[in-house]
C-alpha positions as CSV (number, residue, x, y, z in Angstrom):
1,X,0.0,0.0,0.0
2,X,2.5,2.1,-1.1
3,X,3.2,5.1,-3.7
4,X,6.8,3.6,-5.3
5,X,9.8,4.6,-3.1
6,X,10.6,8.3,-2.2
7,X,14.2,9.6,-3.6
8,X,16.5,10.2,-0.8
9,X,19.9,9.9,-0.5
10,X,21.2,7.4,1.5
11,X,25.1,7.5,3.1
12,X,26.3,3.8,3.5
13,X,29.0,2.9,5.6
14,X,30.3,-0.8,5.1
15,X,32.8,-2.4,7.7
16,X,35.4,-4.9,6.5
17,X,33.1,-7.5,8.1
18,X,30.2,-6.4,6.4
19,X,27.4,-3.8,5.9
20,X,27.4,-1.6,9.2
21,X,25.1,1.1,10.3
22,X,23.7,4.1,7.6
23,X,24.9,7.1,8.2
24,X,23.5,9.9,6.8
25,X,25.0,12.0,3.8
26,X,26.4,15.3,3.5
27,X,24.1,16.8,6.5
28,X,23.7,14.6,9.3
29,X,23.2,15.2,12.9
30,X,26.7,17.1,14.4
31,X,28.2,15.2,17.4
32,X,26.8,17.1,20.7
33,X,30.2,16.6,22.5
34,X,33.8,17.3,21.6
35,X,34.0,13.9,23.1
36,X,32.6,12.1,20.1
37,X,35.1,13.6,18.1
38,X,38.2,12.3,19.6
39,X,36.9,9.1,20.9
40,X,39.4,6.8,20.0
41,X,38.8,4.7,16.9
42,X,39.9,1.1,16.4
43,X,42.9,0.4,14.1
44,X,42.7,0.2,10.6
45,X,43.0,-3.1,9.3
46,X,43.1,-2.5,5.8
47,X,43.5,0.7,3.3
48,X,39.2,1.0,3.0
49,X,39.5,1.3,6.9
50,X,42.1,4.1,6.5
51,X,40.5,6.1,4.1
52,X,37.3,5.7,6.1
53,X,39.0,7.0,9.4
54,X,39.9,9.9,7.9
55,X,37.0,10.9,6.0
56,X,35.0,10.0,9.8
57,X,37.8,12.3,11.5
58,X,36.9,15.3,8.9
59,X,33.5,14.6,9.0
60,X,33.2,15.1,12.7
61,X,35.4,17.8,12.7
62,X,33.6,19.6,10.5
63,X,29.8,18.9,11.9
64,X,31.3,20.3,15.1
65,X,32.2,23.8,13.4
66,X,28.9,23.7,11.3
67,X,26.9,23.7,15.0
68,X,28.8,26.4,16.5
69,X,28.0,28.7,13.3
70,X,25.7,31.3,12.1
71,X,23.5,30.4,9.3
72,X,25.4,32.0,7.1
73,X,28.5,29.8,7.7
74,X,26.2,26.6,8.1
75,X,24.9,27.2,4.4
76,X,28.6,27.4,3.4
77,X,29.6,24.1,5.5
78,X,26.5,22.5,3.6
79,X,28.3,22.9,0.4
80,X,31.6,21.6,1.9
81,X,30.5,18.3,2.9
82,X,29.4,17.6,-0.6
83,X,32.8,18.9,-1.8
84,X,34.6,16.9,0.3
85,X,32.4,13.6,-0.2
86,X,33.3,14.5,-3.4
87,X,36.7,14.2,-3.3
88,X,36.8,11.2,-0.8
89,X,34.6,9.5,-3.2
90,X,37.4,10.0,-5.9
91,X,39.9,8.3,-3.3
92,X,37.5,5.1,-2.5
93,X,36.8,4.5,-6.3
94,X,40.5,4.8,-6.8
95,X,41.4,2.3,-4.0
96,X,39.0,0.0,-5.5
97,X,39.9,0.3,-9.0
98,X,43.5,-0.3,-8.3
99,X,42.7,-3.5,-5.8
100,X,39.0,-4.6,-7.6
101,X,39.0,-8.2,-5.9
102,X,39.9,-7.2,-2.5
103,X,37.7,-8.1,-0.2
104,X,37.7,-4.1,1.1
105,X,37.1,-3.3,-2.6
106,X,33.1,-4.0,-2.1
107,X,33.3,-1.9,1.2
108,X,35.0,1.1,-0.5
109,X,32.3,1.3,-3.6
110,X,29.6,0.5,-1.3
111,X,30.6,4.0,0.1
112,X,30.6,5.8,-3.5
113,X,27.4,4.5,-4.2
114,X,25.9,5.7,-1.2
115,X,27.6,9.3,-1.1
116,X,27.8,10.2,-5.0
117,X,24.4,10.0,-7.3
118,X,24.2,9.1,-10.7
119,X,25.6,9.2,-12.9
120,X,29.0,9.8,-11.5
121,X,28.6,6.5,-9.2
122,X,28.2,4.5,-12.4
123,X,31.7,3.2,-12.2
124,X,31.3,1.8,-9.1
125,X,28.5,0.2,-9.7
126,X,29.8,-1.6,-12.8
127,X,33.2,-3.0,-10.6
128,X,30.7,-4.2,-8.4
129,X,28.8,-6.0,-11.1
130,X,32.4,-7.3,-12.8
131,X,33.4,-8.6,-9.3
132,X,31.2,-8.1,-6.6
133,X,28.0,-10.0,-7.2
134,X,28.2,-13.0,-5.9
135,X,29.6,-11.0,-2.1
136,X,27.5,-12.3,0.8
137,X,27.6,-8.5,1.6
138,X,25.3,-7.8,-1.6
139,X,21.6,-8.2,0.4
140,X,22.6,-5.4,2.7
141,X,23.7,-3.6,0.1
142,X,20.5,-3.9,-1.8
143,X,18.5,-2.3,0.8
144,X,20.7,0.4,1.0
145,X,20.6,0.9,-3.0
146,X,16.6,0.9,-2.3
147,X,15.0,4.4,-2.2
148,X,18.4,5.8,-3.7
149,X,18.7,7.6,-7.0
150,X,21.1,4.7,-8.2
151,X,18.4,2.3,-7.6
152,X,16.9,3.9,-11.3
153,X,20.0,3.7,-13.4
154,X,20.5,1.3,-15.9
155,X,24.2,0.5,-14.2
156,X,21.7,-1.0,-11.2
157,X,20.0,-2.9,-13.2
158,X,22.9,-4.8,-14.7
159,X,23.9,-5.4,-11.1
160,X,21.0,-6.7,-10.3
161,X,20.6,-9.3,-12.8
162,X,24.1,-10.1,-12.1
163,X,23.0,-10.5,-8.0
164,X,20.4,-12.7,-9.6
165,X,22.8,-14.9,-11.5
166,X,25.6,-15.3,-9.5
167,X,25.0,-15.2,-5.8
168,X,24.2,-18.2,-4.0
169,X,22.7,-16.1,-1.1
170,X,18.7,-16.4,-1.1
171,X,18.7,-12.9,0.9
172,X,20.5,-11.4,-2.2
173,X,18.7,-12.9,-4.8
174,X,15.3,-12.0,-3.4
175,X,16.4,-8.3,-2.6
176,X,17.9,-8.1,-6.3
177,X,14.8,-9.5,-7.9
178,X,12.2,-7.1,-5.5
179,X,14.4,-4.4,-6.5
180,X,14.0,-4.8,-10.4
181,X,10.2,-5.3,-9.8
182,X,10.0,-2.4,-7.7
183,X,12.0,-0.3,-11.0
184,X,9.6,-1.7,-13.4
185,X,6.5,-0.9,-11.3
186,X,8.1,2.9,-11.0
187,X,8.5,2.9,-14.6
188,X,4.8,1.7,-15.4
189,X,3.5,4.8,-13.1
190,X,5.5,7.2,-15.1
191,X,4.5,5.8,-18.3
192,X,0.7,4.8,-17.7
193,X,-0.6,8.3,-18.8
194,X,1.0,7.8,-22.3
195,X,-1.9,7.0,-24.7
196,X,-0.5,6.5,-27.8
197,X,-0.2,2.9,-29.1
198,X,3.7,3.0,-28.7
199,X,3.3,4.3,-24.9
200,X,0.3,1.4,-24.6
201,X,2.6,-1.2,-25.7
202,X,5.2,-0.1,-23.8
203,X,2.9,0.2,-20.8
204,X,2.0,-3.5,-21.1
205,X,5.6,-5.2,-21.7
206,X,7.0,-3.2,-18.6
207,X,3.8,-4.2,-16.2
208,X,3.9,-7.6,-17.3
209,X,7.9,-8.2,-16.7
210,X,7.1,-6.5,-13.3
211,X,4.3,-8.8,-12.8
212,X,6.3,-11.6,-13.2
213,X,9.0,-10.9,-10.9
214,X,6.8,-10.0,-8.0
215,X,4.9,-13.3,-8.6
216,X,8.9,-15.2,-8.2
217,X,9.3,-13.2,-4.6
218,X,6.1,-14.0,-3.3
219,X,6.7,-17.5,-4.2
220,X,10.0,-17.8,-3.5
221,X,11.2,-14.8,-1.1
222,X,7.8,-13.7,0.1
223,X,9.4,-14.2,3.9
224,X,12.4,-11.4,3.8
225,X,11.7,-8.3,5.5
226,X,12.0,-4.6,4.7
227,X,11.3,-1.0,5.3
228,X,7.9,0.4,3.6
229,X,9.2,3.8,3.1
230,X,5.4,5.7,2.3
231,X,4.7,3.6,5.4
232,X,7.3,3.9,7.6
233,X,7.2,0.4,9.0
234,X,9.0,-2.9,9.0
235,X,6.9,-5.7,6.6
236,X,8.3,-8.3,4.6
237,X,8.8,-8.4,0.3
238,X,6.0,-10.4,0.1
239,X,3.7,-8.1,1.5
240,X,4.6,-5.0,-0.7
241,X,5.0,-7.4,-3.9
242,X,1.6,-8.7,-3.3
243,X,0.3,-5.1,-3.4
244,X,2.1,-4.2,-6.2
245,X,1.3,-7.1,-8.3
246,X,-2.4,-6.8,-7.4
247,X,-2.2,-3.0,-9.0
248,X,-0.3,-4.1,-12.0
249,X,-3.1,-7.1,-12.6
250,X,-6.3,-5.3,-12.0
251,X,-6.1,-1.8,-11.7
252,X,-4.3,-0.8,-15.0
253,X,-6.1,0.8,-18.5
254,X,-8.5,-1.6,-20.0
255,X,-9.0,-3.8,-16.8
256,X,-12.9,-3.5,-14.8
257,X,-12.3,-1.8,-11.6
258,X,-12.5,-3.8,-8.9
259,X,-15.8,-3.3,-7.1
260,X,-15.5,-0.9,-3.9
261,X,-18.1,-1.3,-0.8
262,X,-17.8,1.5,1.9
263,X,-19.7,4.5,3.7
264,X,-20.0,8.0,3.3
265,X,-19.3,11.0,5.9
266,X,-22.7,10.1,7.3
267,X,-22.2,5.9,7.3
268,X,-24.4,5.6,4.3
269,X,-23.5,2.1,2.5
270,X,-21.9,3.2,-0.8
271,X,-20.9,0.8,-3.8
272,X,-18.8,1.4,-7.0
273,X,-21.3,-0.8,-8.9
274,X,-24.0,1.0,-8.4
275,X,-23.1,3.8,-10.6
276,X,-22.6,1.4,-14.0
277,X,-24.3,3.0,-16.7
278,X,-22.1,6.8,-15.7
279,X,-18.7,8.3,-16.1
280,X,-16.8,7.7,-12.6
281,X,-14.2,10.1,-11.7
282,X,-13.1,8.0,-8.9
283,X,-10.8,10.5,-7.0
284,X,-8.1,9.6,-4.5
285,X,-8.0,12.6,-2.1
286,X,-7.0,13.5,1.7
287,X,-7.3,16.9,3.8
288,X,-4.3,17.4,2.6
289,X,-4.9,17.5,-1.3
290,X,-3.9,20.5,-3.3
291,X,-6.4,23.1,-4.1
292,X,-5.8,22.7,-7.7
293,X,-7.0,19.1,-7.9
294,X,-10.3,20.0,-5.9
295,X,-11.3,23.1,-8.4
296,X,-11.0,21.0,-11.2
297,X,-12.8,18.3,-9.7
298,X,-15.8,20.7,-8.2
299,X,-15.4,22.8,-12.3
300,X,-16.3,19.3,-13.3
301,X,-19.1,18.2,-10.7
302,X,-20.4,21.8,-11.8
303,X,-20.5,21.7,-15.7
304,X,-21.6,18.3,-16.1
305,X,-24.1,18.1,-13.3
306,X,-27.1,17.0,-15.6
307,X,-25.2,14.3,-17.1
308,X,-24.0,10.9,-16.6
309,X,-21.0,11.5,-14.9
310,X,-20.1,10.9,-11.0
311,X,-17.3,11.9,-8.8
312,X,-16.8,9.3,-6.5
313,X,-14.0,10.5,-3.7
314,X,-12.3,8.3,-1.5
315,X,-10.6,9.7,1.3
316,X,-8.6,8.7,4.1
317,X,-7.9,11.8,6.1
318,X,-7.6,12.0,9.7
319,X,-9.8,14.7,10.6
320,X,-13.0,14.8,9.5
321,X,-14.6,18.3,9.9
322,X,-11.5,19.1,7.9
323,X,-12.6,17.3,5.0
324,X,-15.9,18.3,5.0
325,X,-14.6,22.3,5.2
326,X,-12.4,21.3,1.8
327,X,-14.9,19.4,0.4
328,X,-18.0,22.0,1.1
329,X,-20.9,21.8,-1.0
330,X,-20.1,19.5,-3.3
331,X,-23.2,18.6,-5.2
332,X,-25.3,15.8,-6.0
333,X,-22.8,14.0,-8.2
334,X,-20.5,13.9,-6.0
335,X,-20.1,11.3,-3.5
336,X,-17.4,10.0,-1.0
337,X,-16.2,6.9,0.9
338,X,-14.9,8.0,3.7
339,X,-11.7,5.2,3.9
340,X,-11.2,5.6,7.9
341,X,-8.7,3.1,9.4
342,X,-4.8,1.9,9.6
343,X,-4.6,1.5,7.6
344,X,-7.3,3.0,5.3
345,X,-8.7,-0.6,3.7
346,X,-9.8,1.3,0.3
347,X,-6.6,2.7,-0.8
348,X,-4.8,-0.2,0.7
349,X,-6.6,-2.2,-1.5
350,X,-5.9,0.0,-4.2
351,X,-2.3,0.1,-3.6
352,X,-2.0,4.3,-3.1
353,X,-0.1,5.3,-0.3
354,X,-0.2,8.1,2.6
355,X,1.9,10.5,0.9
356,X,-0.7,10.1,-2.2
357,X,-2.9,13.5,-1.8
358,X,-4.3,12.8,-5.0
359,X,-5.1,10.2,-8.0
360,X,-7.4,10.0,-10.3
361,X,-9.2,6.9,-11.8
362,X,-11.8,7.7,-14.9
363,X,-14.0,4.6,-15.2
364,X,-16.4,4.4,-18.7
365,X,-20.2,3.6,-18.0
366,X,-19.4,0.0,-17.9
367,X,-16.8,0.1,-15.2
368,X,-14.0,-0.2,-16.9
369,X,-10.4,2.2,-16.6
370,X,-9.9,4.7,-19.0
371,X,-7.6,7.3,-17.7
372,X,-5.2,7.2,-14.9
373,X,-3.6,10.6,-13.6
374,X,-2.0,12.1,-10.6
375,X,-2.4,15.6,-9.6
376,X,0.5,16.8,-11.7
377,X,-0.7,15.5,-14.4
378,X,-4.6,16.9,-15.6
379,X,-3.7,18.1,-19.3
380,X,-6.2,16.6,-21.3
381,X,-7.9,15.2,-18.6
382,X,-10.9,16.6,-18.9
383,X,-11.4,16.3,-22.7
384,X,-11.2,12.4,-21.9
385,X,-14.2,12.8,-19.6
386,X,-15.7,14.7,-22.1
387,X,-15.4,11.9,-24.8
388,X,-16.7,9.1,-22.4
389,X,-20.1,11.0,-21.1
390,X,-20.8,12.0,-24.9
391,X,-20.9,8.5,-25.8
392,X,-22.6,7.2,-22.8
393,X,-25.2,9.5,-23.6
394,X,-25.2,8.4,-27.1
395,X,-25.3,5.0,-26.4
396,X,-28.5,5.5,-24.1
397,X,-30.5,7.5,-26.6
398,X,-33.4,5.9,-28.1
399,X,-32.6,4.8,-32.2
400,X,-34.0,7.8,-34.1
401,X,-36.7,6.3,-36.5
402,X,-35.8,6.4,-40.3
C-alpha cells in the first residue's frame, strides 16, 4: 500500500566484516560533545578502513564547526560536505579500482554508491557488477541501493541481474529481484498516462515483466523483510509485492475496476457498482490535497451536473470536519467513501499510499479504466471525460426512426 519509493539519498558505511550502520550524507546530525570527536577509533585493518578513518575524523570535525555557526557559515559548510564527499569519493573508487577483488574493494564502492548520485557513481557500480556480485555483503547492500537515486540507473540494473545470477545467497537474490520489480512498477507509473499505441505497448511489456518478478518473490522470497518507506514500518517483500502485483493485474487501463463497498461522511453504505451506466471520476484525495486538484474536480461536478457523470471520492484523512470544510458543498454527483482506518482498507486495496494527496481513476459507463492521472498531471484530462459521457449519452439514446 504504497506510492513507489521516495528519492532520498542514503550514506552507507560498510565495515570490513560487512554492511554496518547508515549514516547519513552530506548533512547529518553534528556530534553534541567534543567527546565524540576524539573518541578513540579502532585500528585500521586494511587501506578502506584508513581512508574511512579519515573521511569519519573530517566529517566530525567539521559537523562540530557547522553547530557552532551562524546560518550563514552553516549554508557554506553544507556545500563543503558535498565537496569533500566528493573528493573522498574520488579516493574510494581509486582504491577499488586499483585493488577490484579485494575483499575491502566491495566496502569502498559501497561508500561511492551511497555518497555520489548518478551518474558519477556508475563506475562503481559496474566494478561491483564485474566482481562483486556474488559478495555475501550484496543483500545489505540492496537495501541500501533501495530508495536511492542509483536504484533507477541502468548501471543498477545490470547489477541486479548479475546478484540474480551469480549469488548463491537467497537474501541477495530476493532483494535483487524485488528491487528490479520495484524499478519496473516505478517505470509503469510514469509511463501509464501515455496514450498512444507505442506508450500502450510499452505500458503493457514493462507491467507484465514486473508482474512476473513479483509473482517469483512472493513465491520464492515472500518471507524477507523490509522497510515500507510511504509507510514507515517494518513488513516483509512479500507483503509489498503482493500489493504491487495486485495493482499491476487489476487496476491498469483496459481492466474492470474492482468493485468498492464502503460509507460515506454520514455511514451511508456506498458501492462502486451501483453507478454502471455513468462516467466515474473516482478521485483519491486526503485533507491534505492541493487546491488545484479540488477546483478541477468541483469545475467538473459543476458543468456536467445533468449528465451521466459521477465523482466518486475516496478519502482517508484524519480529521473529518476538515474534509468536510475542503470538500464543502459538493453537489449531487459527488459522492465519497470516507476510507477511515490503519490502515485505510480502500486505498490499501488500491495500492495508493499516505503520501498520495491525489489520484485520479476515470472509469467508462461500464466500469472499466480509461484514464489514470496524478495531480501533476490533468492536461487533457478533462477532454477524456468529455469523450466518455458524450458516448454514454449516445449509447442511451433511443434509435432515431428512419
Amino acid at each position: 500500500m504504497r506510492r513507489f519509493f521516495p528519492i532520498v539519498v542514503l550514506g552507507c558505511v560498510f565495515a570490513a566484516a560487512g554492511c554496518s550502520d547508515m549514516i547519513t550524507h552530506s548533512g547529518s546530525t553534528p556530534p553534541s560533545t567534543p567527546d565524540e570527536v576524539v573518541k578513540p577509533q579502532p585500528k585500521p585493518s586494511n587501506p578502506y578502513e584508513a581512508l574511512l578513518a579519515e573521511y569519519q575524523g573530517e566529517y566530525r570535525r567539521a559537523s562540530v564547526a557547522a553547530s557552532e555557526a551562524d546560518d550563514a557559515a552553516r549554508a557554506s559548510a553544507r556545500e563543503n560536505f558535498v565537496a569533500r564527499d566528493a573528493a573522498f569519493a574520488s579516493k574510494f573508487y581509486e582504491l577499488a579500482r586499483k585493488e577490484p577483488d579485494a575483499p575491502y574493494a566491495f566496502d569502498a564502492l559501497a561508500w561511492v554508491v551511497g555518497h555520489i548520485p548518478p551518474p558519477d557513481n556508475g563506475g562503481a557500480l559496474r566494478i561491483l557488477t564485474k566482481s562483486h556480485a556474488a559478495d555475501p555483503r550484496v543483500a545489505s547492500f540492496c537495501l541500501a541501493l533501495r530508495g536511492s537515486p542509483a536504484h533507477l540507473t541502468g548501471a543498477a540494473d545490470a547489477f541486479l541481474h548479475a546478484v540474480i545470477e551469480k549469488n548463491k545467497a537467497r537474501d541477495a537474490r530476493g532483494y535483487a529481484i524485488f528491487l528490479l520489480a520495484e524499478r519496473l512498477h516505478f517505470e509503469y507509473r510514469a509511463l501509464r498516462t501515455r496514450d498512444d499505441a507505442k506508450g500502450r505497448e510499452e505500458v503493457a511489456e514493462t507491467s507484465k515483466t514486473a508482474v512476473d518478478l513479483f509473482k517469483d518473490v512472493i513465491e520464492h522470497f515472500s518471507d524477507l523483510p523490509i522497510e515500507d518507506l510511504a509507510a514507515g514500518r517494518t513488513t516483509t517483500i512479500g507483503d509489498l509485492a503482493g500489493h504491487d502485483r495486485f495493482e499491476l493485474r487489476f487496476l491498469t487501463v483496459g481492466k474492470t475496476a474492482p468493485e468498492i463497498k464502503g460509507k460515506d461522511f454520514d455511514a451511508v453504505e456506498l458501492k462502486l457498482g451501483d453507478f454502471r451506466g455513468q462516467v466515474v471520476l473516482l478521485m483519491f484525495w486526503s485533507d491534505e490535497a492541493d487546491d488545484a486538484s479540488l477546483a478541477f474536480a468541483r469545475e467538473l461536478g459543476t458543468r456536467l451536473a445533468a449528465r451521466p457523470f459521477m465523482i466518486l471520492g475516496v478519502d482517508g484523512g484524519a480529521d473529518l470536519e476538515i474534509v468536510r470544510d475542503r470538500l464543502g458543498s459538493a453537489g449531487p454527483n459527488w459522492k465519497t467513501f470516507w476510507d477511515d482506518g490503519d490502515p485505510p482498507p480502500i486505498r490499501t486495496e488500491w495500492n495508493v499510499d499516505e503520501t498520495t494527496t491525489t489520484l485520479f481513476y476515470l472509469l467508462d459507463a461500464d466500469g472499466v479504466i480509461r484514464n489514470i492521472r496524478p495531480a501533476h498531471d490533468l492536461k487533457g484530462l478533462d477532454v477524456a471525460i468529455d469523450k466518455l459521457v458524450e458516448a454514454t449519452e449516445k449509447a442511451a439514446a433511443p434509435p432515431t426512426a428512419e
